[in-house]
N, C-alpha and C positions, 0 to 999 in steps of 0.2 A: 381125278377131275382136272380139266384144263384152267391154267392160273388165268388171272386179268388179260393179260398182253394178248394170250394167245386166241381168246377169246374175241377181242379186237381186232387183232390180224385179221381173223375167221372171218371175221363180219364186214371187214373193211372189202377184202377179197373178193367175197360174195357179191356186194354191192356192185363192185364194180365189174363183174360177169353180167351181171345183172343190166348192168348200163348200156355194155356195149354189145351186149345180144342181140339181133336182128330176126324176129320170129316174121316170118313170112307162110299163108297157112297152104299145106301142101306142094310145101317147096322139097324137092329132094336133095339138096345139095350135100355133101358131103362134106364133115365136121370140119376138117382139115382144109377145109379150102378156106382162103382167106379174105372177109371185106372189106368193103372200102374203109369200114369203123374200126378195124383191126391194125390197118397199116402206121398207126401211131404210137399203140401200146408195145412196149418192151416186154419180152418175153425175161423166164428166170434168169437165163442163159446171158442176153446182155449185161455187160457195163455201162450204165450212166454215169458220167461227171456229175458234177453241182454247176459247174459250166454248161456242159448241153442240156439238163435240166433246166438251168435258168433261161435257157433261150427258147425251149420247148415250150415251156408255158408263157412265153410274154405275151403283155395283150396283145389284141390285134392293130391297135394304133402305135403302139410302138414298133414292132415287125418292122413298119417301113422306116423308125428312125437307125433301125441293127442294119436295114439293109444300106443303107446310104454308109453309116460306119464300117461294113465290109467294103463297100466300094472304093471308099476312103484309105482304107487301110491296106487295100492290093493295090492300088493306085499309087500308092506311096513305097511301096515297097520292090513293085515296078521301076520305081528312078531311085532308089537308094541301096537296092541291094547290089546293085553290080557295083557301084563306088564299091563298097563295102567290102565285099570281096577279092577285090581288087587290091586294095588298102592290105589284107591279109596275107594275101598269097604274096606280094609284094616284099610285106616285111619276112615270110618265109624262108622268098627268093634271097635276101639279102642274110636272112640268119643262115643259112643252108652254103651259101659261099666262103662266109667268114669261118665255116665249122670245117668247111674241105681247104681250105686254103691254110688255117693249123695247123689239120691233121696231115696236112701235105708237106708242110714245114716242117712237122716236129718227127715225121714217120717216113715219110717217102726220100725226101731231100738228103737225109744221112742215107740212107739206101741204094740211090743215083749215086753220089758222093765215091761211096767204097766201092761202087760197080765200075764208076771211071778211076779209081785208084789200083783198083786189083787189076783192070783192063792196062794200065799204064805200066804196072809193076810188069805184067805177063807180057808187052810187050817190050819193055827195058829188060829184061832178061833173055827175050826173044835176039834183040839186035848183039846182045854180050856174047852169046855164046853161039 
């Protein structure tokens, strides 16, 4: 026999089949087609947040205070992201030079060095003989 919970589940389930069922009489539609009442319930298959849940159910008086706070918040993010980015890539630019201009110092430079030394040598030997 099925414990508490699952029993609950069952019933909860139910109910809500139950809710959003639209019996219309001598309708033929076919099961799989979807209604207007259907277009809000999440199937098993989805991921809910507790974020999109929370916004899913607000009431309807507040909707309009979420939507004024999205407005507010792409509106803002419209004049601060490119600063922002900017700021980033910038200090990038700057880490990213100081790291070639090192490894330029401490790896290339002796490199150049001994290529115009061997070059000098091979030509000092060139004029000797």
């Amino acid at each position: 026999m099925a414990d508490d919970e699952t029993e609950d589940l069952l019933r909860k389930a139910d109910a809500l089949i139950r809710r959003t069922r639209v019996f219309v009489a001598g309708s033929p539609a076919p099961a799989t087609e979807a209604t207007p009442a259907d277009d809000d319930l999440p199937v098993l298959t989805d991921i809910v947040t507790e974020d999109e849940a929370a916004l899913a159910t607000a009431p309807p008086h507040m909707q309009q205070h979420l939507d004024a706070l999205r407005e507010e918040l792409s509106s803002w993010l419209d004049q601060e992201l490119p600063q922002a980015v900017l700021k980033v890539t910038d200090g990038l630019a700057d880490q990213l030079m100081g790291e070639l201009t090192h490894q330029a110092e401490k790896n290339l430079l002796p490199r150049l060095i001994a290529r115009l030394d061997g070059t000098a040598a091979q030509s000092g030997t060139l004029k000797k003989g």
